[in-house]
C-alpha positions in Angstrom: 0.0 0.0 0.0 0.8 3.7 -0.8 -0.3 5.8 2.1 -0.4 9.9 1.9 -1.3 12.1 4.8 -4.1 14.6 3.5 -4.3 18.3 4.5 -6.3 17.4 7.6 -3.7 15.0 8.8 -5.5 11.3 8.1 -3.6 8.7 6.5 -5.5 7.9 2.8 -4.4 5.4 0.1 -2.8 7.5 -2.3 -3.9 5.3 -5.2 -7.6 4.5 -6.9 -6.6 2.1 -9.3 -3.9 0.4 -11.3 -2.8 2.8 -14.3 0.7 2.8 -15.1 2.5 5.0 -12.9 5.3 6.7 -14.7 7.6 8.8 -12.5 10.1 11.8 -13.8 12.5 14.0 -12.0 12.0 17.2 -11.2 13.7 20.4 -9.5 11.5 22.1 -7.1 11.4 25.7 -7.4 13.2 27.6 -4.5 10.3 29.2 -2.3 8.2 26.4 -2.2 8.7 25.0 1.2 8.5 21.7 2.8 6.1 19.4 0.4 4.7 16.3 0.6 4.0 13.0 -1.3 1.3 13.9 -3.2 1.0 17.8 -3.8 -0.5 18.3 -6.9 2.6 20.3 -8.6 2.3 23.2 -11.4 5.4 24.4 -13.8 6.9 27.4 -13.6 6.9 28.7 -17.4 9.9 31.2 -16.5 11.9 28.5 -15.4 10.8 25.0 -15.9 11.0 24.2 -12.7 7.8 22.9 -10.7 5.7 24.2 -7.4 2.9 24.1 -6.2 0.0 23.9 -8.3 -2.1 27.5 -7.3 -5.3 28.2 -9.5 -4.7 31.5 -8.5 -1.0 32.1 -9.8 -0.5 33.4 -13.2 3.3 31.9 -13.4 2.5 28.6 -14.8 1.2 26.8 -11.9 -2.3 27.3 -12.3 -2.3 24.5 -14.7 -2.0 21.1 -12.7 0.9 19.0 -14.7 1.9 16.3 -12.2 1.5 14.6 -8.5 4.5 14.5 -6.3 5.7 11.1 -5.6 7.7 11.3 -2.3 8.4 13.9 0.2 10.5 16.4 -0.9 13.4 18.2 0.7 13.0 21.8 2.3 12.5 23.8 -1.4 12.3 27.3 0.8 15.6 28.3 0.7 17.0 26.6 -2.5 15.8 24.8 -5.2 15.9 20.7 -4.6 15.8 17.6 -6.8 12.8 15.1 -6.5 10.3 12.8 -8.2 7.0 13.5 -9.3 4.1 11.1 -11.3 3.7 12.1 -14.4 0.7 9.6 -14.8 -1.4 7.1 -12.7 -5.2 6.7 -10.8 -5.1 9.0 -8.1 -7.3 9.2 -4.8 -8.5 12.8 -5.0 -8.6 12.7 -1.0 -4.5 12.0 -1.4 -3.9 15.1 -3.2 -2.1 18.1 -1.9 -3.9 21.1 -3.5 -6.0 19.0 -5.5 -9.4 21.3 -6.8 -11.9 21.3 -9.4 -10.0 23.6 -11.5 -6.7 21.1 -11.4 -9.4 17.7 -11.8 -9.8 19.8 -16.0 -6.6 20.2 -16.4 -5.7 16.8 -15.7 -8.6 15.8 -18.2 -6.6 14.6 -21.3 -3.9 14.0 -19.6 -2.0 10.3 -18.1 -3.0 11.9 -14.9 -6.5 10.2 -13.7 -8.6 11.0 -10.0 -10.7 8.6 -8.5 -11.2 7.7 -4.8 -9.7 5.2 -2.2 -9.5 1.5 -3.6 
């Protein structure tokens, strides 16, 4: 089993089904903080490198692109090398900063939301 800790500190099954999970490394933009398996992660057009996703940003992470796949080290000082999904059946209750808005952009996508197995 995959566990994730959601925002309101319960342990869910990260997973809702058995699509191929692909991971892909990624560098974490500096400023981002301490983040956990599972945020839901947006790309910063100005630099390629990812964040959190945020409807409300206009930088490039207001478009949901992938779903962090461990916990990643302290991004708030520097930038830091980690892992994200780039595809798999996701729990929606798993998801760090998982909304409506980030549900469409996954549509089309590898990416798929469900709930708990």
């Amino acid at each position: 089993m995959d566990l994730a800790m959601t925002q309101d500190n319960s342990i869910v099954q990260l997973f809702a089904g058995d699509f191929p999970r692909v991971v892909k490394p990624v560098v974490i933009a500096s400023g981002s903080g301490l983040l956990v398996k599972g945020t839901v992660l947006g790309k910063v057009t100005a630099s390629g490198k990812y964040a959190p996703y945020d409807d409300t940003k206009v930088d490039g992470t207001e478009v949901a692109k992938l779903v962090l796949s461990e916990d990643a080290d302290d991004a708030t000082l520097a930038d830091v090398n980690s892992i994200a999904y780039a595809s798999g059946h996701f729990n929606s209750a798993a998801l760090t900063g998982y909304d409506a808005a980030a549900g469409v952009d996954f549509e089309g996508s590898p990416i798929f939301i469900g709930t708990d197995l």
